[in-house]
Phi, psi and omega in degrees: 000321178298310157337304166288320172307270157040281171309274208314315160316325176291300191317312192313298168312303190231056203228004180292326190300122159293130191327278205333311181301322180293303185314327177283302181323320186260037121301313172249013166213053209294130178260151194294130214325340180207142190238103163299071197293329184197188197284349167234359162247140163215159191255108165220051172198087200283351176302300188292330184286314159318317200295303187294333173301300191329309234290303185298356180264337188286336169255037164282155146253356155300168160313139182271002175285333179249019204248104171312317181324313199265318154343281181301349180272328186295301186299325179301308206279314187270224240319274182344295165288327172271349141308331199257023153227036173223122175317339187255358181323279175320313143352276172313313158307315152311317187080005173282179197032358207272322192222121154258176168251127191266203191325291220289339206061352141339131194254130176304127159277136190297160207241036203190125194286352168295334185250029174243152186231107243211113207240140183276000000 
């Protein structure tokens, strides 16, 4: 429940933002060249990925609330503005520390809601 308020109060603030504006933000903020977005998602050419995004909301013809590209260029925008004030942002960028291995060489699952990290 917390979670979804989360989202939502977050989305709220900044889904007010139109592609074009997100596009000038990673214009004057470029983000680093590879993203660990979730455990199955990974980015590693966030440049080609942004590109791909414009390209495909410039050619939907749909409502743009229904165009994935723009989820994705939207969700890409808020991990970016919430990485870029969290101490652990490099890490999470970069992808490193984002998954460990105990003995066995297995990746550890967090043993806690406190150690979950949980990206919109």
């Amino acid at each position: 429940m917390i979670l979804a308020l989360d989202r939502f109060v977050f989305c709220s603030y900044f889904c007010s933002m139109n592609p074009e504006e997100i596009k000038r933000y990673f214009e004057s903020n470029p983000p680093p060249k590879e993203v660990k977005w979730t455990e199955w998602a990974y980015i590693s050419n966030t440049q080609v990925f942004l590109r791909s995004c414009y390209t495909t909301i410039q050619n939907y013809n749909g409502p743009m609330d229904r165009c994935p590209a723009w989820w994705h260029l939207r969700d890409f925008y808020v991990l970016m503005k919430k990485t870029q004030h969290s101490p652990a942002s490099a890490e999470t960028q970069t992808g490193e520390s984002a998954s460990e291995e105990n003995e066995s060489g297995q990746t550890a699952y967090p043993q806690s809601a406190e150690q979950v990290q949980v990206y919109i």
